[in-house]
C-alpha positions in Angstrom: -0.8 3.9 -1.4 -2.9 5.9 -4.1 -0.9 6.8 -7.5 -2.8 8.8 -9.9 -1.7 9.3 -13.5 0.8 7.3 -13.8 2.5 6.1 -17.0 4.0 2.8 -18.7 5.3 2.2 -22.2 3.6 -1.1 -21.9 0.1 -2.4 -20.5 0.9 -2.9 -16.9 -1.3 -6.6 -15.5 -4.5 -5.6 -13.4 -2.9 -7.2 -10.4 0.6 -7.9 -9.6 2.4 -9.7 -6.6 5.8 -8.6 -5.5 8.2 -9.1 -3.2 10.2 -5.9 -1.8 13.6 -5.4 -1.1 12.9 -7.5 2.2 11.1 -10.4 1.2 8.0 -9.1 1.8 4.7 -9.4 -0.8 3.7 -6.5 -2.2 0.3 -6.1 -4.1 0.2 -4.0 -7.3 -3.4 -3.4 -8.6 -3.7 -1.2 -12.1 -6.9 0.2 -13.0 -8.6 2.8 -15.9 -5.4 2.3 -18.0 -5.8 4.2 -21.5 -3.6 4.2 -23.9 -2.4 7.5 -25.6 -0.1 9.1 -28.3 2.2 12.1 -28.1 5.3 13.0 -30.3 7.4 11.4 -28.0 5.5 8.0 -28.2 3.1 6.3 -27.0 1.7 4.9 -23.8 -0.7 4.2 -21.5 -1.6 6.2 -18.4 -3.6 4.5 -15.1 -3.9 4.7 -11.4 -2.4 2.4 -9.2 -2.5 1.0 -5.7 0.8 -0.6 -4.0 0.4 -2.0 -1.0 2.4 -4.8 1.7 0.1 -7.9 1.5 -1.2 -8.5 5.3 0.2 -10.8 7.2 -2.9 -12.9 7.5 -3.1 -13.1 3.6 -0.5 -15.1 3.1 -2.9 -17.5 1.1 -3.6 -14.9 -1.6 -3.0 -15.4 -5.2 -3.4 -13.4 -8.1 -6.4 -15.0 -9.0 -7.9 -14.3 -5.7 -7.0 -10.7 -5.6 -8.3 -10.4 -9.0 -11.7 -12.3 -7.8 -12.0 -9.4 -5.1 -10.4 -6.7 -6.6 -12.8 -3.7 -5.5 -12.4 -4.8 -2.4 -8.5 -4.8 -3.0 -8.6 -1.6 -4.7 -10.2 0.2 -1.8 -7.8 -1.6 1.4 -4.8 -0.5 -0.8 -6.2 3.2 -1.5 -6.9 4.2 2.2 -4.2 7.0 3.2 -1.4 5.8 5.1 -1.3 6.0 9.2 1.0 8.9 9.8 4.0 8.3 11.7 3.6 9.3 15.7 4.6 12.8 16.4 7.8 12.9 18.9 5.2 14.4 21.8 2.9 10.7 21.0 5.9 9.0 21.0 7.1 10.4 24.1 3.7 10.6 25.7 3.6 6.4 25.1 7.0 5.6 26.5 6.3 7.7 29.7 2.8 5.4 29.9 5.1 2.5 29.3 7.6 2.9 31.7 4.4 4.0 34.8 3.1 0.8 34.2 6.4 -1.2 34.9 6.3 1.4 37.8 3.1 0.3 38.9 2.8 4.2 39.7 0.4 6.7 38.7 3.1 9.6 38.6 6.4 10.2 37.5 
């Protein structure tokens, strides 16, 4: 997921590994961070992609991520899958269940 704008007291790392609140790995990129001064304080502002690491990366490190980080940057920024609508959802469980049928018709 795409964050734009967003702020830290601190420099955030270029790339960060996680885990979430179920053990998965998460992947953190940072990038464009500049730092700024208001009255309140100062800052630095930057975008940021969060993303679960895929299954299949287990292997990655954050020296590996870094290595390939446009590459990274752009699996993490593409939009999210929507979640099925209730008519998909209903349309794939009638498929499901005329194929344990072995009909063609409800």
């Amino acid at each position: 997921m795409l964050y734009t704008a967003t702020i830290a007291a601190s420099r955030p790392p270029k790339v960060a590994l996680e885990l979430d609140s179920s053990g998965a790995r998460v992947v953190r990129l940072t990038d464009h961070a500049k730092q700024f001064e208001s009255e309140d304080g100062s800052g630095y502002t930057y975008d940021e992609v969060t993303f679960p690491l895929p299954a299949d990366r287990a292997g990655e490190t954050v020296a590996t991520i870094k290595a390939d980080f446009a590459a990274w940057w752009a699996y993490g920024a593409q939009p999210e899958e929507p979640a099925p609508t209730v008519e998909e959802r209903l349309a794939d469980l009638e498929e499901a269940v005329l194929a344990m049928l072995g009909g063609d018709e409800l």
